[in-house]
C-alpha positions in Angstrom: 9.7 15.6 20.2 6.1 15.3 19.1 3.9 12.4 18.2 0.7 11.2 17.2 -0.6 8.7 19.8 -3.7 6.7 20.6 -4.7 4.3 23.2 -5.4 1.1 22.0 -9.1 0.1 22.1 -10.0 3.7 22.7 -10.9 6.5 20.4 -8.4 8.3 22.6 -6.1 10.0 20.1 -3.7 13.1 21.1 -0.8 14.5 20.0 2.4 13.4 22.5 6.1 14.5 23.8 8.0 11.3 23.6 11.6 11.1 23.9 14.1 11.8 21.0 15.7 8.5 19.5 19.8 8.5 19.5 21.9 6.0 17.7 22.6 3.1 19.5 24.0 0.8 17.1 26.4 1.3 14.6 24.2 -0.2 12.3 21.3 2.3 12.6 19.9 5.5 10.9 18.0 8.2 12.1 15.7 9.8 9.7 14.0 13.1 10.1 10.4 12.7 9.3 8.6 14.8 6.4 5.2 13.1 5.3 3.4 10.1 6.8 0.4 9.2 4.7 -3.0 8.1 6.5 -4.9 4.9 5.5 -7.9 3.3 6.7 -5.7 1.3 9.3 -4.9 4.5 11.1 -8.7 5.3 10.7 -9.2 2.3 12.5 -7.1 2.5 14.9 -8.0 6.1 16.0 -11.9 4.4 16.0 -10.4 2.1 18.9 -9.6 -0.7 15.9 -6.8 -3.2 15.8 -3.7 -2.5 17.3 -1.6 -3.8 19.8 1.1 -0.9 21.7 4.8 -2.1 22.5 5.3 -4.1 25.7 5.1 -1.8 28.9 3.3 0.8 27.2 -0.1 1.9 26.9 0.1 4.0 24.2 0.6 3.3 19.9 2.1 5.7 17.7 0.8 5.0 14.9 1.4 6.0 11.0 3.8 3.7 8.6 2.9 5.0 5.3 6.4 7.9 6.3 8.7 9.6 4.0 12.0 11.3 5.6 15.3 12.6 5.5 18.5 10.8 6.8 19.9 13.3 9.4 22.3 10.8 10.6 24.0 7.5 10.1 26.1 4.9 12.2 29.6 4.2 10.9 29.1 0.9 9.4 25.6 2.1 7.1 25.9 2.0 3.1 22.8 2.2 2.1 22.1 5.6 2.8 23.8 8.6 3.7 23.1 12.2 5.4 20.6 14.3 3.4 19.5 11.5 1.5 15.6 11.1 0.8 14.7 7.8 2.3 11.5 5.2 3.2 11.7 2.8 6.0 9.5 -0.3 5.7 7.0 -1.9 8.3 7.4 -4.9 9.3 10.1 -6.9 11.6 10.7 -10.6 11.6 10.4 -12.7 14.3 13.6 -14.0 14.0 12.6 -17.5 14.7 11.2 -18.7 11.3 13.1 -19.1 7.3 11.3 -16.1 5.9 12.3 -13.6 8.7 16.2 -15.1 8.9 16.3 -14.2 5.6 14.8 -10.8 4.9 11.5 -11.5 4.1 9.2 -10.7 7.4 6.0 -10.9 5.0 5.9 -14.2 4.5 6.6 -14.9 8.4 5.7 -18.1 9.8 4.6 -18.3 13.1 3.0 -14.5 13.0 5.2 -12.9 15.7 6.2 -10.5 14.1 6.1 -7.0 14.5 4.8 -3.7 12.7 5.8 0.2 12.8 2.4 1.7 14.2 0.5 -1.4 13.9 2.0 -4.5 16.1 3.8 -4.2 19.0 6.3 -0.9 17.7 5.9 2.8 17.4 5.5 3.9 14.1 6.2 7.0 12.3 3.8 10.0 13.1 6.7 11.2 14.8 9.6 14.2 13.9 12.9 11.7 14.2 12.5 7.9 13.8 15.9 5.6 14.1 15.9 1.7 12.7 18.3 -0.5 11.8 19.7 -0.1 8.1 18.0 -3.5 6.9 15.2 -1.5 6.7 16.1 1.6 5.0 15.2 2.1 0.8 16.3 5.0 -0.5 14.3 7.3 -2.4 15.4 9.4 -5.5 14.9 13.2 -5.6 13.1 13.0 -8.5 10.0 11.4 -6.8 10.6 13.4 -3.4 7.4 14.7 -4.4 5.6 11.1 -4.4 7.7 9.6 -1.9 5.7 9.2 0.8 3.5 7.0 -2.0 6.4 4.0 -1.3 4.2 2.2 1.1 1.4 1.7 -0.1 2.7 1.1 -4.3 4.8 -0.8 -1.9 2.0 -3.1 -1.9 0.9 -3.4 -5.3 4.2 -4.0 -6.2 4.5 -7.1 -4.1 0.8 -8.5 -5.4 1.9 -7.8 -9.0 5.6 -9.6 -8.4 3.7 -12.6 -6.9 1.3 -12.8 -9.4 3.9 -12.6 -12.4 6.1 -14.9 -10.5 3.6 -17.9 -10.4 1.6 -17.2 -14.1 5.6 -17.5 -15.5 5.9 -20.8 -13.5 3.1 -22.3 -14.6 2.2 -21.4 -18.3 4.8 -22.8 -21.0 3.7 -19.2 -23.2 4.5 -16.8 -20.4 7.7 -14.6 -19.8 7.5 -12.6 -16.4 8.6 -9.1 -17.9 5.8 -9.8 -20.9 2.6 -11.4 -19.1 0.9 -8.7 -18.3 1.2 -7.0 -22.1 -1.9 -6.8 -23.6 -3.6 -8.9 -21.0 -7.2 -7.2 -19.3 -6.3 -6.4 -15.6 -9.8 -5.5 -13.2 -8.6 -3.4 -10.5 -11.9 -3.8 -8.0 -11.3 -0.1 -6.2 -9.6 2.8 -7.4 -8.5 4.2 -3.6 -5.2 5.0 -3.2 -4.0 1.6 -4.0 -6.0 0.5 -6.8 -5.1 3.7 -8.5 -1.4 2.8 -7.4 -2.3 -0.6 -9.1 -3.1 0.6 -12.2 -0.3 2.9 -13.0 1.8 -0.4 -12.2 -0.4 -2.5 -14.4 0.1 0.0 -16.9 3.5 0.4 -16.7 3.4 -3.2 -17.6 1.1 -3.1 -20.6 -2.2 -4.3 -19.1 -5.4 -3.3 -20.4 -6.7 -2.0 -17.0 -10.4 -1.4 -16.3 -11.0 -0.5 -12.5 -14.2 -1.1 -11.2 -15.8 1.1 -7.6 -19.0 3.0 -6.7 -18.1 6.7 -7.5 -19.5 8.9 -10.1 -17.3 8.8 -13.7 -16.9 12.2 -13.8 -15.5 12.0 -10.2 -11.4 12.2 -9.5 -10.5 8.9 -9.2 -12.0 7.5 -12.4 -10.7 10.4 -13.9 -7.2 9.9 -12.9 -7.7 6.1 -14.1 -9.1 7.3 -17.7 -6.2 9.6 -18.1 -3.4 6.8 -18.0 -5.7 5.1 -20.3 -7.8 3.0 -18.2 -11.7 2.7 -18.3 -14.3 2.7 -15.7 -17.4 0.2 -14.4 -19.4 2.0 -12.1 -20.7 -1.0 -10.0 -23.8 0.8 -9.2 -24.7 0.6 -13.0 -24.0 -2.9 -13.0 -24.7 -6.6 -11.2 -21.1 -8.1 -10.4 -21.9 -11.3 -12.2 -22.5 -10.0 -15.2 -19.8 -7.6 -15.7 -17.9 -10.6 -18.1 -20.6 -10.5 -20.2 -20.4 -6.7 -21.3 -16.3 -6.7 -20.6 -15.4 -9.9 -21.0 -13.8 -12.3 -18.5 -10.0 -11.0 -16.9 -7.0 -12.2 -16.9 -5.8 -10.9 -14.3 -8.0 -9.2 -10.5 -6.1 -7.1 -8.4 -8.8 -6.3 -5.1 -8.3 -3.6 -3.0 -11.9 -3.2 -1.2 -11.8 -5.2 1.7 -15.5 -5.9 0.9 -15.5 -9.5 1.2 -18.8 -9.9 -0.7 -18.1 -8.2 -3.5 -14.7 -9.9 -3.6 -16.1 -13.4 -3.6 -18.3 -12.4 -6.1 -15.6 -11.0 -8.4 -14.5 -14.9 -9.0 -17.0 -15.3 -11.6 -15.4 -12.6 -13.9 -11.9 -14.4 -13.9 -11.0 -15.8 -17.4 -9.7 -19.4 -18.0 -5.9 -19.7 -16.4 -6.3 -16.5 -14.8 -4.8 -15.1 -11.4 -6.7 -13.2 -8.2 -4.5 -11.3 -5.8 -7.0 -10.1 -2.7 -5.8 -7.4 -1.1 -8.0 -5.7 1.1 -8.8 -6.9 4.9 -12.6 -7.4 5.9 -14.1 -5.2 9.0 -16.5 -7.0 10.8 -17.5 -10.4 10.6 -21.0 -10.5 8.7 -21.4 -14.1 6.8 -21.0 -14.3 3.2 -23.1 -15.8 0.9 -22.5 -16.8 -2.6 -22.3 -20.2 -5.3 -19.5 -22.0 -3.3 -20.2 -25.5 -5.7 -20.2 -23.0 -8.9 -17.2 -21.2 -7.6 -15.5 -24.4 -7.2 -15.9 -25.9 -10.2 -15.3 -22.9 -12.3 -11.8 -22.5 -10.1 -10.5 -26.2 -10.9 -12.0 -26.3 -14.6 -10.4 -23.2 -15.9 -7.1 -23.8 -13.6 -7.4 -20.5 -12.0 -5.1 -19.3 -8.7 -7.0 -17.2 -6.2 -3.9 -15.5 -4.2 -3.7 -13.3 -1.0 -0.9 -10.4 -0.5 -0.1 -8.3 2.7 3.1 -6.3 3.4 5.7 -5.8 1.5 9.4 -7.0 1.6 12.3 -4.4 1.3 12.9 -5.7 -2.3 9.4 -4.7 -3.1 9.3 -1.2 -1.5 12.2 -0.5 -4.3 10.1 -2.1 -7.0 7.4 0.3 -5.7 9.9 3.4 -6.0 11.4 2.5 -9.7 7.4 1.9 -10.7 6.7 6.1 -9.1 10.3 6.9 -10.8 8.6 5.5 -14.6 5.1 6.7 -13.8 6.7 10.1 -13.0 8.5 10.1 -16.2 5.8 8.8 -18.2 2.9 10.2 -17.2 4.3 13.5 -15.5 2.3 14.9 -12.2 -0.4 12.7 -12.6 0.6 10.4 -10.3 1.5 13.8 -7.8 -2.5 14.0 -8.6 -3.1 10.6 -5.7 -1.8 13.0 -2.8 -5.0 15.2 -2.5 -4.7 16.6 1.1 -1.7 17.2 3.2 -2.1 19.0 6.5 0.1 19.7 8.9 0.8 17.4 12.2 -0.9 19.5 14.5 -4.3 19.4 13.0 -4.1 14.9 12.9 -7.6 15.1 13.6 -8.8 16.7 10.1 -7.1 14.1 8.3 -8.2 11.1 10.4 -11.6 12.3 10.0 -11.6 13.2 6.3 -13.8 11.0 4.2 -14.6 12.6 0.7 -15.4 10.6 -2.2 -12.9 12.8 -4.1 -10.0 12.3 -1.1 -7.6 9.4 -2.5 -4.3 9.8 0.1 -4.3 12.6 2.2 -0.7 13.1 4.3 0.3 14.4 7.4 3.0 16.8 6.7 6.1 16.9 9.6 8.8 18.8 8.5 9.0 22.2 6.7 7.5 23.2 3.6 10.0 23.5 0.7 10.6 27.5 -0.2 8.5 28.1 -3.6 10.2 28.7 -6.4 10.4 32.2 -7.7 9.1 32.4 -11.8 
C-alpha cells in the first residue's frame, strides 16, 4: 500500500510502499482511509521539524488529522462495525501512569507516550490503518462530509470542556451547560481551529469576537461573521488596548502559537475569567512583556491561565456532536473550513500550500463519491 513518509530531521518527504496491516488482535479494526487533514505539525515536520519515527525505523508516516471507513473488525469489537464512518484518535498511553491506565493519554504523566505520525508511531497518510478499538469514535453519516474536521474540533472541544469544568467548580453562579451564555469569548486566530472554536463557542451561546491579521473582507472573518461573530484585525489595533474599545473577556481561547502576542493577550481578560493556550511556539526568541503587572492583575481579579493539548476519546465525540449541531444549525458553513482537498499523490501541493484564504486543506485517499444526478 501507499504512504506519505518523511525522514526525520530532513526535508526528505516521498510517497512509500509499506506493508498492508492485518488483524492481529481480536480486539482490533482496520479502517480504510478516506481524508487526512494537513496542519502546521505536518508542515513542520516535512520542513525537517519535530518528530521522532517508531523504534528500528528511519522513516515517519505522518498525518493524524484521518477520516476512514471500517473495512474490517475483530470478533470481540462493539464500537464499530463494517462500513461504518469512523475517526481514530492520536495519542497512546504509556501505560505506566493513572491518566493512561485509565483512558486519558492526554493528561499522561511521565510523557512517554506515543502519537500517530507525531511520536514514536506511523500515522495515517496511509490507504489501511488497524488499531485497537479503545481508540475508535464513530462518525455519523450526516457529517461524513466534515468528518475528517474530528481532530482538530477534537481540540477545541477538550479546551472548552476544561474550561467549563473548572469556571463551574469555582464560581457559586455558574452551571457548566450555561457559562458560556451570553458571556464574550476572544478567539486570538481564526485558522482552522479558532474557526472550529467559535462554532463551539457559539453553539454554547458565547458572544465570540476572533481576533488575527487578515483582511475583513477575507474568508475566514467572513466565515466567523456569518455564524454571528465579529472581527479585530490586529493590524488596526495595539493588543493592549483592545479591552478598551471591546471590553475585557470572559473567556480566551488561543490558537496562534505566537507566544508574544499570547502573553500579551492577558491584559484583555476580565475579572474571574479563564485563558486556555492552545498553540505551541516555533523557535525559541525571548519574550518580553509586564511580568509584575501581569501578576498582579492575575491574583487580583482571580483569573486561571490554562494550557490544552490532545484530546481524550471522550472529547473527539464531543468534537463530532458539536460538527453534528453546527451542521444542523448552520448548514454547509461549517463544510466552508475544508477549502482544498487534493489527492495523495500530489502531498506536496498541500504541504506547501500557504494562502491567507487556505483554512484546512485535506489529502484525499480513497475514491471520490459518484455525484448526484439533478
Amino acid at each position: 500500500m501507499k504512504a506519505i513518509a518523511i525522514e526525520p530531521g530532513t526535508t526528505n518527504t516521498r510517497l512509500i510502499d509499506s506493508a498492508e496491516p492485518s488483524l492481529s488482535s481480536p480486539y482490533e479494526v482496520k479502517v480504510r482511509m478516506l481524508e487526512v487533514g494537513i496542519c502546521g505539525t505536518d508542515r513542520e515536520e516535512a520542513l525537517g521539524g519535530r518528530a521522532d519515527p517508531p523504534e528500528h525505523s528511519r522513516h515517519l508516516i505522518i498525518g493524524h488529522e484521518m477520516f476512514g471507513q471500517v473495512l474490517e473488525v475483530g470478533s470481540e469489537v462493539s464500537k464499530v462495525k463494517e462500513g461504518d464512518f469512523a475517526v481514530f484518535t492520536v495519542r497512546r498511553g504509556c501505560n505506566e501512569c493513572v491518566p493512561c491506565q485509565n483512558g486519558r493519554s492526554d493528561m499522561c504523566r511521565t510523557g512517554r507516550y506515543k502519537e500517530r505520525g507525531i511520536k514514536e508511531l506511523h500515522g495515517f497518510e496511509t490507504e489501511y490503518v488497524v488499531d485497537h478499538e479503545d481508540y475508535i469514535v464513530k462518525v455519523p453519516v450526516s457529517i461524513r462530509s466534515v468528518g475528517v474536521l474530528t481532530e482538530p474540533m477534537s481540540v477545541a472541544a477538550k479546551a472548552i470542556d476544561e474550561a467549563l469544568t473548572l469556571q463551574a467548580a469555582r464560581l457559586p453562579e455558574a452551571k457548566y451547560e450555561d457559562w458560556l451564555k451570553g458571556k464574550k469569548a476572544l478567539v486570538a486566530g481564526v485558522g482552522a481551529i479558532g474557526l472550529l472554536a467559535a462554532f463551539a463557542l457559539r453553539l454554547r451561546g458565547a458572544e465570540v469576537v476572533g481576533l488575527d491579521i487578515v483582511d475583513e473582507d477575507s474568508r475566514r472573518p467572513q466565515i466567523l461573521q456569518q455564524i454571528g461573530g465579529s472581527y479585530i484585525d490586529g493590524r488596526q489595533i495595539k493588543t493592549t488596548d483592545i479591552d478598551e474599545q471591546y471590553g475585557e473577556f470572559d473567556f480566551i481561547f488561543e490558537a496562534t502559537g505566537v507566544a508574544s502576542l499570547s502573553f500579551e493577550l492577558i491584559d484583555v481578560l476580565g475579572r474571574n475569567g479563564i485563558y486556555v493556550m492552545t498553540g505551541i511556539p516555533g523557535g525559541d526568541r525571548p519574550v518580553c512583556f509586564q511580568g509584575a503587572d501581569t501578576m498582579k492583575q492575575m491574583v487580583l481579579k482571580n483569573q486561571i491561565i490554562l494550557g490544552s493539548v490532545n484530546a481524550s476519546t471522550r472529547h473527539f465525540a464531543m468534537a463530532i456532536s458539536d460538527l453534528e449541531k453546527s451542521k444542523n444549525k448552520y448548514g454547509n458553513l461549517i463544510d466552508s473550513l475544508i477549502t482544498t482537498r487534493v489527492s495523495y499523490n500530489d502531498f506536496m501541493d498541500a504541504l506547501s500550500l500557504r494562502s491567507e484564504e487556505d483554512i484546512k486543506t485535506v489529502i484525499e485517499w480513497g475514491e471520490k463519491e459518484p455525484e448526484k444526478s439533478l
